[in-house]
N, C-alpha and C positions, 0 to 999 in steps of 0.2 A: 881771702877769697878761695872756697871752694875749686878745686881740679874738675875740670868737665870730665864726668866721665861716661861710658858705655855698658847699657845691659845687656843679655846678648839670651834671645830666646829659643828654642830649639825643639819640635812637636816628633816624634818618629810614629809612625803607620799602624794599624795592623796587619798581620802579617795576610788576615784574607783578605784584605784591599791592595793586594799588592803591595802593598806597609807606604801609599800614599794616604797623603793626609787631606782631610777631607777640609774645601777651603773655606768653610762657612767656622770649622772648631780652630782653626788656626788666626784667621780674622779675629773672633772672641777672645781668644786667649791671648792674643795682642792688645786687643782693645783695653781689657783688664788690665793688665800691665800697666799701660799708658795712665789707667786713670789713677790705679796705686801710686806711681810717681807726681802726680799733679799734687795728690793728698799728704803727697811726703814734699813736697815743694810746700803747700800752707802750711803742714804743720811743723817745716822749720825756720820761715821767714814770716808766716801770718796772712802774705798773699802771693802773688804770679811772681817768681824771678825765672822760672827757666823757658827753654820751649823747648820740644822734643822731636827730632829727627830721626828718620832712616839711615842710619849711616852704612850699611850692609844688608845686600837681601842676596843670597842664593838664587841661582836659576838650578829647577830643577828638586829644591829642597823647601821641607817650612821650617825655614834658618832666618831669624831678622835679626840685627842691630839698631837698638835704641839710643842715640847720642843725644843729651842732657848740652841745651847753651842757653847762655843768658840773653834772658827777655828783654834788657833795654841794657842801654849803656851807662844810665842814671842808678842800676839796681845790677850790688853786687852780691849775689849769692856764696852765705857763707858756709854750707853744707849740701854737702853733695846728695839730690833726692835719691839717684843709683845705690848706693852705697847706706842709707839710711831701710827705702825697699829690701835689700839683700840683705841686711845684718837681720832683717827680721824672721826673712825666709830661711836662714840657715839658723838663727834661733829657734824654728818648730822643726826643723829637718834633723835638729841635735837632742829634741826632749826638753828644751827651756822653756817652749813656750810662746806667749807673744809678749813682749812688754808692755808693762801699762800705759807708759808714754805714747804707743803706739796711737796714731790716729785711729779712729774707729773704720774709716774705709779702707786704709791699708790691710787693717786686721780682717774685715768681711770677704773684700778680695782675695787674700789668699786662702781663708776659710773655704771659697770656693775652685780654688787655682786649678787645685787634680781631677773637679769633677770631669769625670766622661772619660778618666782614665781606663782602659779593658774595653770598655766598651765603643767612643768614639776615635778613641786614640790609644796607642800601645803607651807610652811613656811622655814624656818631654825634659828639658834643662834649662834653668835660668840662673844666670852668674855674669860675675861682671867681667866683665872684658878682657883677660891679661891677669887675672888672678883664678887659677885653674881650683883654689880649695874652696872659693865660694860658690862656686857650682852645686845646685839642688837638684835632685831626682825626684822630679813631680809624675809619682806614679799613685797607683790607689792606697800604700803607705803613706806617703805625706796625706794623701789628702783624710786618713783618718787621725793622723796627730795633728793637721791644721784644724779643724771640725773641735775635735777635745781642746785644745790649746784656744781656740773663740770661744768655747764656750766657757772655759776657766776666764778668760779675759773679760768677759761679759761678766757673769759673775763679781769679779774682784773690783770689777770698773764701776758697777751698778749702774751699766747702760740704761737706758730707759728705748724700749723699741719708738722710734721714731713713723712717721705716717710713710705710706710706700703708696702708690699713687699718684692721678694726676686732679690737679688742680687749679683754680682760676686765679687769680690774685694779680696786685700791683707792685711794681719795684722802681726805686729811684738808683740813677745812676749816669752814668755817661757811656755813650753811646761810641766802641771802635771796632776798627777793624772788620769793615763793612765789608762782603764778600759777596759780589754779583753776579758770578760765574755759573753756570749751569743750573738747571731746572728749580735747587730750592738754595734761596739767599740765606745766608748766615751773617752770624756780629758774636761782636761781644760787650756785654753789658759789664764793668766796672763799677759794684755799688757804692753808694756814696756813704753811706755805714760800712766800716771795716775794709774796704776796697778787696771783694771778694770779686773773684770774676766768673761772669755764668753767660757759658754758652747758648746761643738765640740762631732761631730758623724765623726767618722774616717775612714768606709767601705773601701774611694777610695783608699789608700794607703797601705802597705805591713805593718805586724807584725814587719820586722826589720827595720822599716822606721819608725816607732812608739818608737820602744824600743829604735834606735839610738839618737833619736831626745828628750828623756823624759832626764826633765831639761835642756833643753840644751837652747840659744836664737835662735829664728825660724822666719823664713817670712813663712807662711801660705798661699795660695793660699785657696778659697772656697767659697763658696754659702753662702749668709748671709741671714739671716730670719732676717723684721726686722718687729718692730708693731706699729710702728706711735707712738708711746710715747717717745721713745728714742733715740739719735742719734747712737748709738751702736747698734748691732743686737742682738734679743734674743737669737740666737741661730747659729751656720756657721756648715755648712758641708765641712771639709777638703778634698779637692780634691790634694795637692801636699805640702809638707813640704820640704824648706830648711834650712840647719841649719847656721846660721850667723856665718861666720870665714869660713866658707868652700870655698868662693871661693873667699873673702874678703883682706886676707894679702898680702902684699906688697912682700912676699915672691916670692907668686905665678907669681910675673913676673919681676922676676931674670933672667934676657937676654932677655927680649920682647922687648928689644929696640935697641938690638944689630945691626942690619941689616936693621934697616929704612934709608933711604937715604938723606944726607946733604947736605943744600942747599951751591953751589957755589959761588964765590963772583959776580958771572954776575948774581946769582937770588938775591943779595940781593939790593935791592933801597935804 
C-alpha cells in the first residue's frame, strides 16, 4: 500500500501587484493540479482509489497543501498519485522530458502549468512535501521545456487529438455521492463500463429524482464537457435520469402480446 503523501503548491506575485497573487490564477493553478492527480490516480489503479484534501493553506499567502487518502476502505492504493505527478514534473524541469507512460492529462496539464508566468504571476513551486529536491520552479523556463517535452510526447505517443467541446450524449452507470447543498447539485456517476468516475451537476432534474435514483443503475441523459485529452468528458450536466430495471423486465409485458394478430395458413409461403 502506497504512503499518503502531500504536494505542496506555491504561486509568488508580481512585484507591480504588490507581488499578491491574483485569486482567480491561483484557484486555476490548483484546480489543475488536482486534476493531474486524479489522472495519475487512473492511470495507476484504472479507477478512483484516492480523494484529495487541503491539508495546509497559508493566511496571507497562495501556499496550499494537497494531502492524497484513500477513497474506500475496500480499495487500497498501490502508488502514490503525488509522487507519480512529481517524478514527471521534475522530469521536464531536468531536460528528460515527459514519459511515455505518462497519461496523456497529466502531460497537457503540465504542458500548461507555467502559462501566465511574467505576466499573471512572477513564479510558483510544486514538490512534495518533506522532500525539498523535488521542488519545481514553474516559471516561463519550465514552461517552454513542458511545451517541447508535450510536444516530443505527442509525437512519440501518436496521440490522436481527441474532440474539445460540449456535447449531448447518454451514459450508464451508478448514481453516488449525491450533494444537495447550495445553489447547484452535484454526483458522481460510476460508469458501468470500466468504472471510471465522471463528475455531474444535477440543476435539471427534481430532488426526488436524485434521491430515487442514488445507488441505483442509471442511463443519464446530459451535456458532456469534454477537453481534448480524453475520451471521457470532464465533466456532464444531467439533464434526465432513468433508472435501469424500470422499464426493463420481462415482467413489464405480461400480455403485450395477447392480441397481436396471427398469421393464416394463406399468409404463410
Amino acid at each position: 500500500m502506497a504512503k499518503n503523501e502531500q504536494i505542496e503548491l506555491k504561486l509568488f506575485g508580481l512585484k507591480g501587484e504588490g507581488e499578491d497573487v491574483r485569486a482567480n490564477v491561483f484557484a486555476k493553478k490548483l484546480s489543475q493540479l488536482i486534476k493531474a492527480l486524479k489522472a495519475a490516480d487512473r492511470q495507476s489503479h484504472g479507477n478512483k482509489t484516492f480523494d484529495y484534501f487541503i491539508s495546509d493553506l497559508e493566511y496571507g499567502s497562495a501556499f496550499a497543501a494537497v494531502a492524497e487518502r484513500p477513497y474506500s476502505t475496500k480499495k487500497f492504493p498501490k502508488t502514490s498519485s503525488v509522487l507519480v505527478v512529481q517524478d514527471v514534473a521534475v522530469s521536464v524541469r531536468d531536460g528528460r522530458g515527459i514519459p511515455k507512460e505518462t497519461s496523456p492529462t497529466i502531460a497537457s496539464v503540465l504542458s500548461m502549468f507555467g502559462r501566465g508566468a511574467d505576466k499573471a504571476f512572477s513564479h510558483g513551486e510544486i514538490g512534495v512535501k518533506g522532500q525539498p529536491d523535488t521542488v519545481v520552479r514553474v516559471d516561463k523556463f519550465f514552461e517552454k521545456k513542458a511545451e517541447r517535452a508535450f510536444r516530443e510526447y505527442k509525437a512519440s505517443s501518436n496521440i490522436v487529438n481527441l474532440f474539445e467541446g460540449v456535447a449531448y450524449g447518454t451514459f450508464d452507470g451508478e448514481l453516488k455521492e449525491v450533494d444537495l447543498r447550495g445553489t447547484v447539485a452535484s454526483a458522481k456517476l460510476i460508469l458501468n463500463v470500466g468504472g471510471r468516475e465522471l463528475d455531474c451537476t444535477c440543476n435539471s432534474v427534481t430532488v426526488e429524482n436524485l434521491k430515487d435514483a442514488l445507488d441505483q443503475r442509471v442511463t443519464v441523459s446530459a451535456l458532456a464537457h469534454y477537453n481534448g485529452n480524453d475520451r471521457l468528458p470532464e465533466q456532464i450536466e444531467i439533464r434526465r435520469i432513468d433508472r435501469l430495471g424500470d422499464a426493463g423486465s420481462l415482467m413489464n409485458w405480461r400480455g403485450g402480446f395477447d392480441h397481436l394478430p396471427y398469421p393464416s395458413s394463406e399468409d404463410i409461403w
